[in-house]
Every structure is written in structure tokens, then in C-alpha cells.
RODO-635511 format. One record per atom (N, C-alpha, C): atom name; residue number from 1; x, y, z. Coordinates in Angstrom, 2 decimals, always signed. Atoms other than C-alpha are relative to their C-alpha. Layout:
! RODO-635511
CA|NUM|X|Y|Z
...
END
This chain:
! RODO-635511
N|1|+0.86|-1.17|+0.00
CA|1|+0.00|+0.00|+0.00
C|1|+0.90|+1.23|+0.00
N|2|-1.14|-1.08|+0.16
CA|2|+1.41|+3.05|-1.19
C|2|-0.28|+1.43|+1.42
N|3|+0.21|-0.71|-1.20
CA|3|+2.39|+5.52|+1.91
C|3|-1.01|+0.86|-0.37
N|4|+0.70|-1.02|+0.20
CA|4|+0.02|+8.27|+3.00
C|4|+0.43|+1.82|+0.09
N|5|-0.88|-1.40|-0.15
CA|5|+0.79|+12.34|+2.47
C|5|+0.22|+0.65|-1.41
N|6|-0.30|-0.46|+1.44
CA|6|+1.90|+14.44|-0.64
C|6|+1.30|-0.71|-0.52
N|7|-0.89|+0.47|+0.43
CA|7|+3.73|+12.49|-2.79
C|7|+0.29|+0.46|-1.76
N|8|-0.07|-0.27|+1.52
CA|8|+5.47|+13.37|-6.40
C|8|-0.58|-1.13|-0.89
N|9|+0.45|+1.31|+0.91
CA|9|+4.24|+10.99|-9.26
C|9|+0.05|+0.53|-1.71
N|10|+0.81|+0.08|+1.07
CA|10|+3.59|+10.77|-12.81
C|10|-0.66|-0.50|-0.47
N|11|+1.34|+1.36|+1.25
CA|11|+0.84|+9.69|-15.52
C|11|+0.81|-0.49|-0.60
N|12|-0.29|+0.71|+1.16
CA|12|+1.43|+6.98|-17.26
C|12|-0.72|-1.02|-0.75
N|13|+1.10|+0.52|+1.01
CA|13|-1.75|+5.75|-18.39
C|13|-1.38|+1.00|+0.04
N|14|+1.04|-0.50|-0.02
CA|14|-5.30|+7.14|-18.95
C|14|-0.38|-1.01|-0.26
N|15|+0.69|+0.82|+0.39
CA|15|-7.49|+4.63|-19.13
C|15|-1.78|-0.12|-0.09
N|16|+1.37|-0.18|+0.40
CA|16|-11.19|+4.75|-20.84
C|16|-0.77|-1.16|+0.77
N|17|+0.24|+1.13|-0.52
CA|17|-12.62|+2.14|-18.51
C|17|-1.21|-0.93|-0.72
N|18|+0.46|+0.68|+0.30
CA|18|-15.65|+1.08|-20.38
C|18|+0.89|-0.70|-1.56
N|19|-0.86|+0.53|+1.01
CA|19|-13.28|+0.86|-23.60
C|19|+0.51|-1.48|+0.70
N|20|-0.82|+0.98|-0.30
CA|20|-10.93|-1.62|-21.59
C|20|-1.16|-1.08|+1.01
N|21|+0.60|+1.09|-0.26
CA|21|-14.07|-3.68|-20.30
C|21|-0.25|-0.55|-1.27
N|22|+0.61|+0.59|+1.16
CA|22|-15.11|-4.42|-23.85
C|22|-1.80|+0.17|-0.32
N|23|+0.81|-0.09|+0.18
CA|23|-17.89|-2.95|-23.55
C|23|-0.88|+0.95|-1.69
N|24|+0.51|-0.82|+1.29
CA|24|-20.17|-0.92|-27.17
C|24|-0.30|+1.27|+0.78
N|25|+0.25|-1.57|-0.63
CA|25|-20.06|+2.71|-27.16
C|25|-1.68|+0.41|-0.59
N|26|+1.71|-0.59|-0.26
CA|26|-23.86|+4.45|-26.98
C|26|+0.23|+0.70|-1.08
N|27|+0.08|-0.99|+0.34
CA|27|-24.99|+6.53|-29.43
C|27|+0.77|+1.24|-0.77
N|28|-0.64|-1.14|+0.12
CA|28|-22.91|+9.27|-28.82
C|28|+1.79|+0.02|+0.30
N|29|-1.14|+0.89|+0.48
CA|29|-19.61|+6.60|-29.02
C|29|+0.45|+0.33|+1.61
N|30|-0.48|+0.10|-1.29
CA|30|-19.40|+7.17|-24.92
C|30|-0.11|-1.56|-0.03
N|31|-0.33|+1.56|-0.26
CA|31|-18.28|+3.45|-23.33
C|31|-0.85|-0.02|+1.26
N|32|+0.80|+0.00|-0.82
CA|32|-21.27|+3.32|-20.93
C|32|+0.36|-1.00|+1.15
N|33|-0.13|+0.99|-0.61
CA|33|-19.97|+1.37|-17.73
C|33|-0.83|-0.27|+1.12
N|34|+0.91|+0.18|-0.85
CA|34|-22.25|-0.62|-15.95
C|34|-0.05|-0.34|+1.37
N|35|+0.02|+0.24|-1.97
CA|35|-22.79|-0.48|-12.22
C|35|-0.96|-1.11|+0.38
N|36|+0.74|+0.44|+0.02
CA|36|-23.65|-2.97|-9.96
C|36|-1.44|+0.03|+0.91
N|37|+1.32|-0.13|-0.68
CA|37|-26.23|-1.68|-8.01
C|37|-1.03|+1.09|-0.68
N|38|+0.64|-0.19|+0.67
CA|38|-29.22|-1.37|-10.08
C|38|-0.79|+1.42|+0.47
N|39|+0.49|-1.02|+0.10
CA|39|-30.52|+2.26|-8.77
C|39|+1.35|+0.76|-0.14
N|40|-0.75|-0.89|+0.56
CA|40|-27.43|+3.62|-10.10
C|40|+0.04|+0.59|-1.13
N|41|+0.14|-0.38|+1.43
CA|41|-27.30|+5.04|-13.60
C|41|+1.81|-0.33|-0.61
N|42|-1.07|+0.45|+0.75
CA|42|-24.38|+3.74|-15.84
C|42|+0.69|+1.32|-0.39
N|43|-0.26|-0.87|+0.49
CA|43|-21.87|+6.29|-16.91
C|43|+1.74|-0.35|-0.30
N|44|-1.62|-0.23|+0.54
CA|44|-18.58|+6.90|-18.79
C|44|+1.04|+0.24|+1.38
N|45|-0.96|-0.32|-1.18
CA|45|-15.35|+6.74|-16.51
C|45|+0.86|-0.59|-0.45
N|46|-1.79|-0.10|+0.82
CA|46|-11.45|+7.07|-17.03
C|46|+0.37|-0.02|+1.44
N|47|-1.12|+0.40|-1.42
CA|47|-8.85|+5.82|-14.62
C|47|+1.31|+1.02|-0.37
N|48|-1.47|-0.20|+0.32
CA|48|-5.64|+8.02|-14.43
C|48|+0.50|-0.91|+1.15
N|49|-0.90|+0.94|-0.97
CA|49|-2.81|+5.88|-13.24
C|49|+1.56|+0.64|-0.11
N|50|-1.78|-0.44|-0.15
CA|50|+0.34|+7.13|-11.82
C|50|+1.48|-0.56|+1.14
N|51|-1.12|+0.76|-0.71
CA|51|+3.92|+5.77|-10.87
C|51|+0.64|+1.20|+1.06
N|52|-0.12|-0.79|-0.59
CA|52|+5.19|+7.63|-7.79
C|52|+1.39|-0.21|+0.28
N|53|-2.06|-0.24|+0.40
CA|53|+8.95|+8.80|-7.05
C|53|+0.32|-0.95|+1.54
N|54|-0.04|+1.27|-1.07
CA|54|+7.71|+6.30|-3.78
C|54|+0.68|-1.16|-0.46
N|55|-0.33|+1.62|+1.38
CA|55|+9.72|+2.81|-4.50
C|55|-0.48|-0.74|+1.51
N|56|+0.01|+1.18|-0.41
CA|56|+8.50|-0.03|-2.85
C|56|+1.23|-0.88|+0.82
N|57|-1.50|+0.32|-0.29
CA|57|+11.10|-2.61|-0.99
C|57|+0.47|-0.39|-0.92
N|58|-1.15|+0.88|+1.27
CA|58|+11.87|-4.60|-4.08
C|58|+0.25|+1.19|-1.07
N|59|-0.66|-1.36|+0.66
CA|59|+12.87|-0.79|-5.79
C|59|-1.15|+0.44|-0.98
N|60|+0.81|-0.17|+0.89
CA|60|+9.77|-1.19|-7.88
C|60|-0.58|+1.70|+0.49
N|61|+1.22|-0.58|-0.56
CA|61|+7.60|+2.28|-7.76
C|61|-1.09|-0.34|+0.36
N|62|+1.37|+0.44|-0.67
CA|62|+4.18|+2.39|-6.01
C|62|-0.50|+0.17|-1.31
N|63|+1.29|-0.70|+1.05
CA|63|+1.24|+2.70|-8.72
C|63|-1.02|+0.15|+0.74
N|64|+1.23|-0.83|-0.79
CA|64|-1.78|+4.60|-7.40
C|64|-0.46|+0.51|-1.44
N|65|+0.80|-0.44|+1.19
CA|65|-4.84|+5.07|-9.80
C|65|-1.37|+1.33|+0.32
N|66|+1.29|-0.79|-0.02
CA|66|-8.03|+7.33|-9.64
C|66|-0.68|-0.25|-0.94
N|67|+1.24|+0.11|+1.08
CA|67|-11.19|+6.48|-11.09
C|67|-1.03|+0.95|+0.50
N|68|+0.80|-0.99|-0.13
CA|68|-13.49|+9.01|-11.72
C|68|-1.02|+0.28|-1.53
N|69|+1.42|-0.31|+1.13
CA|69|-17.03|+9.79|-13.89
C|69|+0.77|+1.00|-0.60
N|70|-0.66|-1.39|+0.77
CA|70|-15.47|+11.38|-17.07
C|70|-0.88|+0.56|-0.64
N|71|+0.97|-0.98|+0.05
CA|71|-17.23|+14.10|-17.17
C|71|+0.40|+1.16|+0.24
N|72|-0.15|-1.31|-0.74
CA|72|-16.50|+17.87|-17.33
C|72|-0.25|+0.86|+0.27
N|73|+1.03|-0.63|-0.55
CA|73|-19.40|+19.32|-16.22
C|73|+0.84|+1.22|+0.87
N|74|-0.29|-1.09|-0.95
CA|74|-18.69|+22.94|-14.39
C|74|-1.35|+1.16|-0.81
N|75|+1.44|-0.89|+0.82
CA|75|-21.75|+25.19|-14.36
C|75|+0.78|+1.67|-0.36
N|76|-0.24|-1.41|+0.27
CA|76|-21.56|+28.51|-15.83
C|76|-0.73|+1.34|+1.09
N|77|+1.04|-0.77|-0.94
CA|77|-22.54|+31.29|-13.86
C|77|-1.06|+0.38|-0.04
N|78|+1.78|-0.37|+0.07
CA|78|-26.27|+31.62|-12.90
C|78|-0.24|-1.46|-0.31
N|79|+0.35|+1.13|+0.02
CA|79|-26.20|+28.10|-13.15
C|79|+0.25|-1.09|+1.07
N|80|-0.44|+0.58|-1.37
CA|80|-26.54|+25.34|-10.43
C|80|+0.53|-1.40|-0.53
N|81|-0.84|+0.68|+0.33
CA|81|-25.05|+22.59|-10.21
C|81|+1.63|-0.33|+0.62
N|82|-1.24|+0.48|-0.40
CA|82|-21.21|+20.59|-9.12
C|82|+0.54|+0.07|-1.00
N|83|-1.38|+0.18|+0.72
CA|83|-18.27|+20.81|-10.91
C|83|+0.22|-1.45|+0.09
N|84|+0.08|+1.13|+0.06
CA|84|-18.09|+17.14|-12.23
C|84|+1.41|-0.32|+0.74
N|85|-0.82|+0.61|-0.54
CA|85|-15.41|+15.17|-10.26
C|85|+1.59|+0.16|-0.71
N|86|-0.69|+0.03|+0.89
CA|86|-13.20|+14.69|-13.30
C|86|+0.55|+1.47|-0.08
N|87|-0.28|-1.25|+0.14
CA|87|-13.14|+18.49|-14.10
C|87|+0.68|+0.81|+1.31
N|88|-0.35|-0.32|-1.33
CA|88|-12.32|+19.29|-10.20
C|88|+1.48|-0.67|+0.14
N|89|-1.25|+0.69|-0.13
CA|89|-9.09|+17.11|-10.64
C|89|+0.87|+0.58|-0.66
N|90|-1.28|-0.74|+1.22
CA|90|-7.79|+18.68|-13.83
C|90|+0.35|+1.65|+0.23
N|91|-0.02|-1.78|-0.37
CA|91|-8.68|+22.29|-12.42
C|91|+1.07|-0.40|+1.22
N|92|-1.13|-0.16|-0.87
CA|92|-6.63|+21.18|-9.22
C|92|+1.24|-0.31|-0.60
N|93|-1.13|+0.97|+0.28
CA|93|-3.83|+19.38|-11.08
C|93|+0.08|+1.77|-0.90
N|94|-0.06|-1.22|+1.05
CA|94|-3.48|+22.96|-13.52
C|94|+0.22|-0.24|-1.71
N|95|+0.74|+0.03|+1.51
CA|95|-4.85|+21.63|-16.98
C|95|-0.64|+0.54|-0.04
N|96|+1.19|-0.70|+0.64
CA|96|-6.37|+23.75|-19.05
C|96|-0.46|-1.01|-1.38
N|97|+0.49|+0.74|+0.87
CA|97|-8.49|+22.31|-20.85
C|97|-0.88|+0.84|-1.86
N|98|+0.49|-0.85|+1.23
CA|98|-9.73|+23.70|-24.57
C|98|-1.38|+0.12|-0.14
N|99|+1.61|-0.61|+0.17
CA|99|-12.80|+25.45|-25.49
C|99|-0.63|-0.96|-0.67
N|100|+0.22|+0.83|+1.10
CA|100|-13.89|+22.85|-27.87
C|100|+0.17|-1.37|+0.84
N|101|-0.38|+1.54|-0.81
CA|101|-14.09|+19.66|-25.10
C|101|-0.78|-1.24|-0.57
N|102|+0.35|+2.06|+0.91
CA|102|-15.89|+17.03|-27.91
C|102|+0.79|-0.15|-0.33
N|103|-0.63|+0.82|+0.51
CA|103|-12.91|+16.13|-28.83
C|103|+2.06|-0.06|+0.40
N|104|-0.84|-0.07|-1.14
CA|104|-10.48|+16.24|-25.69
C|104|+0.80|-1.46|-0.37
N|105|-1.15|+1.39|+0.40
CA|105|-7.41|+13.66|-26.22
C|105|+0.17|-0.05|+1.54
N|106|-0.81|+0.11|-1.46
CA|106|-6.98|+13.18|-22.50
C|106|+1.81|-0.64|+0.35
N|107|-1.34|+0.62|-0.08
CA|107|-3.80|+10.73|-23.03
C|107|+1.14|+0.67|-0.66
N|108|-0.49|-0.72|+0.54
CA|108|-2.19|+13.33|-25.17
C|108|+0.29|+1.12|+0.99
N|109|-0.32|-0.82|-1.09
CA|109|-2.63|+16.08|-22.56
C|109|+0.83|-0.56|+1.17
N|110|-0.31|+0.58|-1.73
CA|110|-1.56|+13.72|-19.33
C|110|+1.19|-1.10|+0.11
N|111|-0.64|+1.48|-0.11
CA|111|+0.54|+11.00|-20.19
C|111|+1.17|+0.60|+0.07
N|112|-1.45|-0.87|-0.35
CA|112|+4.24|+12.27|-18.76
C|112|-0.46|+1.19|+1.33
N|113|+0.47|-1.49|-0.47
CA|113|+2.47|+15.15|-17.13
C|113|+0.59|-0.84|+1.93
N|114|-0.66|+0.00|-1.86
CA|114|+3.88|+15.51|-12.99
C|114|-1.00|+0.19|+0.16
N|115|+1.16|-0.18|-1.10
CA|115|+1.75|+15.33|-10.39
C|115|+0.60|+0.09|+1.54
N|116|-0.25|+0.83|-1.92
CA|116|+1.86|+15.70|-6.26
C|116|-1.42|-0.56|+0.30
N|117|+1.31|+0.59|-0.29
CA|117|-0.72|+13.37|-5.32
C|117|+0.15|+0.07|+1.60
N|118|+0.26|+0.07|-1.18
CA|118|-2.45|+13.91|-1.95
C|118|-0.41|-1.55|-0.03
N|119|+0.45|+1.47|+0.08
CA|119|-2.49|+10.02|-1.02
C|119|-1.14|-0.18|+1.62
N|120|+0.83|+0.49|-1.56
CA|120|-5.23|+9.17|+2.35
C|120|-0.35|-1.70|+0.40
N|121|+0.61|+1.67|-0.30
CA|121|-5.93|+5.59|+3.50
C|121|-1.10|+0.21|+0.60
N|122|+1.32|+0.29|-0.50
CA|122|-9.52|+4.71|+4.15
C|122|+0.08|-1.39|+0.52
N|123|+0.54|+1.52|-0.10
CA|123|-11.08|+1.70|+5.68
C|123|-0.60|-0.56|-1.55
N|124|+0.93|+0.65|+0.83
CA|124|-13.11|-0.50|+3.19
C|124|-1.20|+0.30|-0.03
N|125|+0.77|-0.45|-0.03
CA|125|-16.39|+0.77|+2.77
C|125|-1.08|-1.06|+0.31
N|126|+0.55|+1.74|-0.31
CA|126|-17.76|-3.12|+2.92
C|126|-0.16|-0.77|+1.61
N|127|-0.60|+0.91|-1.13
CA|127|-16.32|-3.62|+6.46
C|127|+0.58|-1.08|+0.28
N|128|-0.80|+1.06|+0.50
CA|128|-13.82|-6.09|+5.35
C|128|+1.00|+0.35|+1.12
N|129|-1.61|-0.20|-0.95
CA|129|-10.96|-4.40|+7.80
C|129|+1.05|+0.41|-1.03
N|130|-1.56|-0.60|+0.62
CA|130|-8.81|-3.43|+4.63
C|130|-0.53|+0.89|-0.12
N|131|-0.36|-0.96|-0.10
CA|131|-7.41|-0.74|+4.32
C|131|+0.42|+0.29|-1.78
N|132|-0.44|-0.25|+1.40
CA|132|-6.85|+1.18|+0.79
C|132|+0.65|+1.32|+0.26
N|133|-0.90|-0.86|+0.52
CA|133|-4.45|+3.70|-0.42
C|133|-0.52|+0.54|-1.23
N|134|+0.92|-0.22|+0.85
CA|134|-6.63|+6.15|-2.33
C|134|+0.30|+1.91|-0.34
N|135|-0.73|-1.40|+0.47
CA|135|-5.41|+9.66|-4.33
C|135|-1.70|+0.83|+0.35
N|136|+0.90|-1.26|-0.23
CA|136|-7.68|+12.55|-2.64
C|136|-0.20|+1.26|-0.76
N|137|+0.06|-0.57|+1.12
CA|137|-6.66|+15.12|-4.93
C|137|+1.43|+0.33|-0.50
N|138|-1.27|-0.01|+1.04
CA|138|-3.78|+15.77|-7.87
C|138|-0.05|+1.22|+0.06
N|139|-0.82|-1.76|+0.35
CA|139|-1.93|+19.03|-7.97
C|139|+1.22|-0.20|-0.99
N|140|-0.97|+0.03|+1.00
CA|140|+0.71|+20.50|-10.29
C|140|+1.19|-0.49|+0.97
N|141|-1.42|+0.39|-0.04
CA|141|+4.39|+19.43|-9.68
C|141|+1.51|+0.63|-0.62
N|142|-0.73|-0.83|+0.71
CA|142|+7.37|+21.03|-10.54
C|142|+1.37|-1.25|+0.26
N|143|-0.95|+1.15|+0.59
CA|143|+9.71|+17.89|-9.94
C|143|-0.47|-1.09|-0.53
N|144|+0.27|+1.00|+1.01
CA|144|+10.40|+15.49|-12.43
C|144|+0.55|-1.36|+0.68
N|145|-0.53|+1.25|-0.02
CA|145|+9.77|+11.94|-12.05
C|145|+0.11|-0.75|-1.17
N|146|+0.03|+0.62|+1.34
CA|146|+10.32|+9.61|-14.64
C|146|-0.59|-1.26|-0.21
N|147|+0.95|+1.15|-0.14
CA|147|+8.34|+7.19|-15.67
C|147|+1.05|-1.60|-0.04
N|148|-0.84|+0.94|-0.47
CA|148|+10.14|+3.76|-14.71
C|148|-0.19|-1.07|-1.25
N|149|+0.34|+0.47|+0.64
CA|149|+8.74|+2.17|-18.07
C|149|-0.53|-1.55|+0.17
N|150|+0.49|+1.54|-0.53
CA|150|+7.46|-1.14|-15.96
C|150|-1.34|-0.11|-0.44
N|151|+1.44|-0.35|+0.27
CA|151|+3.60|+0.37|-16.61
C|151|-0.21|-1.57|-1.06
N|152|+0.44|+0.90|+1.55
CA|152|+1.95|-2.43|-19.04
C|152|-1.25|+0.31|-0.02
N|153|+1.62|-0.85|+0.47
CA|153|-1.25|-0.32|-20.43
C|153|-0.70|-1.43|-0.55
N|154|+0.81|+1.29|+0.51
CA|154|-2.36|-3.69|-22.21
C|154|-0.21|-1.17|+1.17
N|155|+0.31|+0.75|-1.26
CA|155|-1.98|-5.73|-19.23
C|155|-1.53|+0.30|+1.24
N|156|+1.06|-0.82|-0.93
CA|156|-3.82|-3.24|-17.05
C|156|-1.32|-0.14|-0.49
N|157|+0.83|+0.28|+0.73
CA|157|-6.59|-3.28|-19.87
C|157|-0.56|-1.76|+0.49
N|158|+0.34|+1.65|+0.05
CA|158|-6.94|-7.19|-19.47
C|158|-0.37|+0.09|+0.96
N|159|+0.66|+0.06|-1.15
CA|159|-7.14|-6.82|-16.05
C|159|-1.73|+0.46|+0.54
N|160|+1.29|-0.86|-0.17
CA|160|-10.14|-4.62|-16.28
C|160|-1.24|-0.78|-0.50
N|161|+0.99|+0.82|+0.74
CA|161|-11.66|-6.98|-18.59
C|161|-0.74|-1.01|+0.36
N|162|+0.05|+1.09|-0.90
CA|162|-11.14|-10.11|-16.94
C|162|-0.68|+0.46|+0.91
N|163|+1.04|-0.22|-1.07
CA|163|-13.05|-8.62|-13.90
C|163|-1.13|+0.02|-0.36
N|164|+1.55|-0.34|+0.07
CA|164|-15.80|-7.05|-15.44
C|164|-0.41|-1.43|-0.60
N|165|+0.45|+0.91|+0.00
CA|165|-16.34|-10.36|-17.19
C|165|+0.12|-1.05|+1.29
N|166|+0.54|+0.50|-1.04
CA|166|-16.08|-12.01|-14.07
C|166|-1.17|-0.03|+1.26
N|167|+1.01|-0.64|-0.53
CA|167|-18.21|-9.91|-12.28
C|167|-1.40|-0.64|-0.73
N|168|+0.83|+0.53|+0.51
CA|168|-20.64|-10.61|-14.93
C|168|-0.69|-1.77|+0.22
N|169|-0.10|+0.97|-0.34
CA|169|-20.53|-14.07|-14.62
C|169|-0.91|-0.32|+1.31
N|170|+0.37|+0.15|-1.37
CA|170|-20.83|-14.26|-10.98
C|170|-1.63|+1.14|-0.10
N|171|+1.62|-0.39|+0.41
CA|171|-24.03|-12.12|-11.38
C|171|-1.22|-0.31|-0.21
N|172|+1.13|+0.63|+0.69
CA|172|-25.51|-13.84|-13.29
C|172|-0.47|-1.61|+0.26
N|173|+0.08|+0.82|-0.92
CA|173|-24.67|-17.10|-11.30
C|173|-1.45|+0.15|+0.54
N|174|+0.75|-0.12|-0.86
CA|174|-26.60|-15.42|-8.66
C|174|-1.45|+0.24|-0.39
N|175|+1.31|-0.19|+0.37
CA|175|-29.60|-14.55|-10.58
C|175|-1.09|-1.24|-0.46
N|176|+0.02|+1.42|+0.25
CA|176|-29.87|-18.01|-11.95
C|176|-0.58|-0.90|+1.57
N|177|-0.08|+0.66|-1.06
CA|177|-29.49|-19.36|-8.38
C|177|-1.54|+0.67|+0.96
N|178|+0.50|-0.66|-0.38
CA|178|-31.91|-16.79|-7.09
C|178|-1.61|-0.23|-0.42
N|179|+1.22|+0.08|+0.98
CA|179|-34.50|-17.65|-9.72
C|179|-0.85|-1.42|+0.30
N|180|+0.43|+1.42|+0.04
CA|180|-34.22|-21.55|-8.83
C|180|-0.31|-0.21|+1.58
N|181|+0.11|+0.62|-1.07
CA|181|-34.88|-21.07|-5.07
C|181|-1.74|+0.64|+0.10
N|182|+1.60|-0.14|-0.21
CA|182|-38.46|-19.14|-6.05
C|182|-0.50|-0.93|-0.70
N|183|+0.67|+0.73|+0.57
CA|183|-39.23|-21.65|-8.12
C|183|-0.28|-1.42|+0.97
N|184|+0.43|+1.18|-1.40
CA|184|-38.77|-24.52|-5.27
C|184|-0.87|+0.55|+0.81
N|185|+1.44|-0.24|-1.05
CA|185|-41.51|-22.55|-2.92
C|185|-1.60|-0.48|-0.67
N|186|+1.47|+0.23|+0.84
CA|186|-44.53|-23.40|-5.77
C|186|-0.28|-1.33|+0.82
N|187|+0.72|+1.09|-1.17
CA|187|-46.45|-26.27|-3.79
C|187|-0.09|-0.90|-0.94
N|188|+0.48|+1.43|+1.00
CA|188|-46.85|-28.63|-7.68
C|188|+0.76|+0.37|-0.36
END
């Protein structure tokens, strides 16, 4: 678990998360990712992932990610409304972002880019007893780390995949299983 406190880092991935589940883009070619608790609403979301100038004992750096609804909602004035999550990161981190945001390259802007990441440990939100190592918010940086070139963006991808199809899976187990214990209460 990577320590807690301001630590230097860089990007060295962006990652489109419904892209790297395999999931079809909507419509409007967003990668709609699906949640699993059904009064949620599905929505687009990008992981930045960054290597920190932290090393580990075996010399490796830490990696620490952030996932967040990409979205860069900020109301205009006279308008209500939150500053989407996403947009609150890049305004702290000091991206500007262009007038023209249909057709924002995020991995083009970020990938190299410094960061000091505020790191916090939480409990588990489950009540499991673990503990996570979780980036609170990204600011600019003015030292350079370098990226350690260990990152594997296609790996990471698989990983994402492999879950959500597992997830799925197991899901759907349960719905199956769920289905066959109302059907044993019928009396014929």
C-alpha cells in the first residue's frame, strides 16, 4: 500500500474504462460502464494511473490510480449545479483544458504530465478491515519523475476486462441461483 501524504508521481496511463471492459459505445460513441447496483445510472469513466517517485522494498515504484465519472461538467454562472469530479481534478492538477471539449485527447494532454498526489488511507467501505491507499486530490508538480517504463497499459486493460467479465458471470450465477430457489416454494 502506497504511503500516506503528498507524494510526487507521474501519468502513465489514462485509461477509458468502459473501452478496456469491452464494452459498445452508446450513441454518442461514450463506453457506458455498468454499475452494480441497479438504482445507479451507468456512466462513462477514465482511470488516471500514476507511478510515484515512492519505491517499494523490491525498488519497484508504487502505482496509485483514480477512477473518476469522465465528465466535465462545471456550471456557468447563474447556473446550479457541481463541478463534475473529473473536471475538479484537472482544475486542481493545472490543466487547461480547450474550449472545444468534444474532442479532448486526455492521453495526449496527461501521459508524462507531474503530479503531487495527496495520497489518504480509508477503511473498506464493505467492512472487510482493509485498508486502501486512495489519491484525494492531484496538484501541479514542478519535480520530475520519470516514468520507470514497468507500466503495461495492455496488461492493465486485461485486467479490467477479466473482472468485469467475471463480475458478470458471478451475477448472473446469482440470478440463476436466485431464480431456482423461487421456483422450489410453488407447492406442484
Amino acid at each position: 500500500m502506497a504511503p500516506e501524504g503528498m507524494i510526487n508521481a507521474v501519468c502513465v496511463d489514462v485509461i477509458d474504462v468502459g473501452q478496456a471492459m469491452g464494452v459498445k459505445p452508446d450513441e454518442f460513441g461514450r463506453y457506458i460502464v455498468p454499475v452494480a447496483n441497479p438504482s445507479f445510472t451507468a456512466k462513462p469513466r477514465c482511470k488516471f494511473v500514476f507511478e510515484l517517485e515512492t519505491k517499494m522494498d523490491d525498488g519497484r515504484p508504487f502505482t496509485q490510480y483514480i477512477d473518476l465519472p469522465a465528465s466535465f461538467y462545471k456550471p456557468e454562472p447563474g447556473q446550479t449545479g457541481q463541478t463534475a469530479k473529473m473536471r475538479d481534478q484537472l482544475d486542481n492538477w493545472g490543466i487547461k483544458l480547450p474550449d472545444d471539449l468534444s474532442s479532448v485527447d486526455l492521453i495526449a494532454m496527461l501521459l508524462g504530465k507531474q503530479a503531487t498526489l495527496r495520497i489518504i488511507h480509508e477503511p473498506d467501505k464493505g467492512g472487510s478491515g482493509r485498508m486502501w491507499a486512495n489519491i484525494s486530490t492531484i496538484n501541479p508538480s514542478n519535480k520530475v519523475v520519470e516514468p520507470s517504463g514497468q507500466w503495461d497499459a495492455d496488461a492493465a486493460r486485461k485486467r479490467i476486462k477479466d473482472k468485469a467479465l467475471a463480475d458478470a458471470v458471478k451475477n448472473a450465477v446469482k440470478e440463476v441461483k436466485s431464480d431456482e430457489a423461487d421456483d422450489s416454494d410453488v407447492p406442484f
